[in-house]
C-alpha positions as MATLAB code, in Angstrom:
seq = 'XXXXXXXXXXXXXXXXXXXXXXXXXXXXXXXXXXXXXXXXXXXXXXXXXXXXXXXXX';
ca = [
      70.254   72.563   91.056;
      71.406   73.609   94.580;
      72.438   71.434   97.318;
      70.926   73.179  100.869;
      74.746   74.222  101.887;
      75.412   75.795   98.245;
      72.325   77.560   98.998;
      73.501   78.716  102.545;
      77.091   79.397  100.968;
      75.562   81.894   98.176;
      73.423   83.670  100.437;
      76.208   84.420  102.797;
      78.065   85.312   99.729;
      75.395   87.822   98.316;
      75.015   89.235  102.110;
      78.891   89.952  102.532;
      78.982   91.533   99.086;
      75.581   93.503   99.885;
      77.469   95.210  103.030;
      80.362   95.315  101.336;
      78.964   97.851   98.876;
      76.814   99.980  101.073;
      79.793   99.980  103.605;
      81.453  101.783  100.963;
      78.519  103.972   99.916;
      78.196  105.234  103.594;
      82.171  105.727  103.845;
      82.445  107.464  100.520;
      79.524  110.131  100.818;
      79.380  110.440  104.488;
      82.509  109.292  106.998;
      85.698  110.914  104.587;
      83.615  114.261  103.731;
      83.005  114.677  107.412;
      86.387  114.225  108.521;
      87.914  115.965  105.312;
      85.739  118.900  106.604;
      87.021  118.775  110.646;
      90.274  118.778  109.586;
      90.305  121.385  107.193;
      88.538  123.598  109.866;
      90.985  122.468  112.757;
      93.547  123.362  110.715;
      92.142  127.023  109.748;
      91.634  127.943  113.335;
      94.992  126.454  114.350;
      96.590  128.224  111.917;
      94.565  131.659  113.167;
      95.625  131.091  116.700;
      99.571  130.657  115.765;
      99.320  133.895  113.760;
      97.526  135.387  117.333;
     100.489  134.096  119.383;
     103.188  135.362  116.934;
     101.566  138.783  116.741;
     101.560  138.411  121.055;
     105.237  137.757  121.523;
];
């Protein structure tokens, strides 16, 4: 059925695929929520201290 380097070629196949998908499991429920979140919140308290130096001058 499967010459040894078909075999080798379709397990390197499957493995690429295999981190291919968790790869984007881990980026999609982890990596972009967590930097969604920082920037959101970086940009809340750099909006607060603009409003504190306006209110200053």
């Amino acid at each position: 059925m499967f010459e040894f380097d078909q075999y080798l070629g379709f397990l390197a196949f499957l493995s690429i695929l295999t981190i291919g998908f968790w790869l984007m499991i881990f980026l999609l429920t982890f990596v972009i929520p967590y930097w969604l979140v920082g920037a959101i919140m970086e940009h809340l308290k750099y909006g607060k201290n603009k409003q504190k130096i306006e209110k200053r001058k």
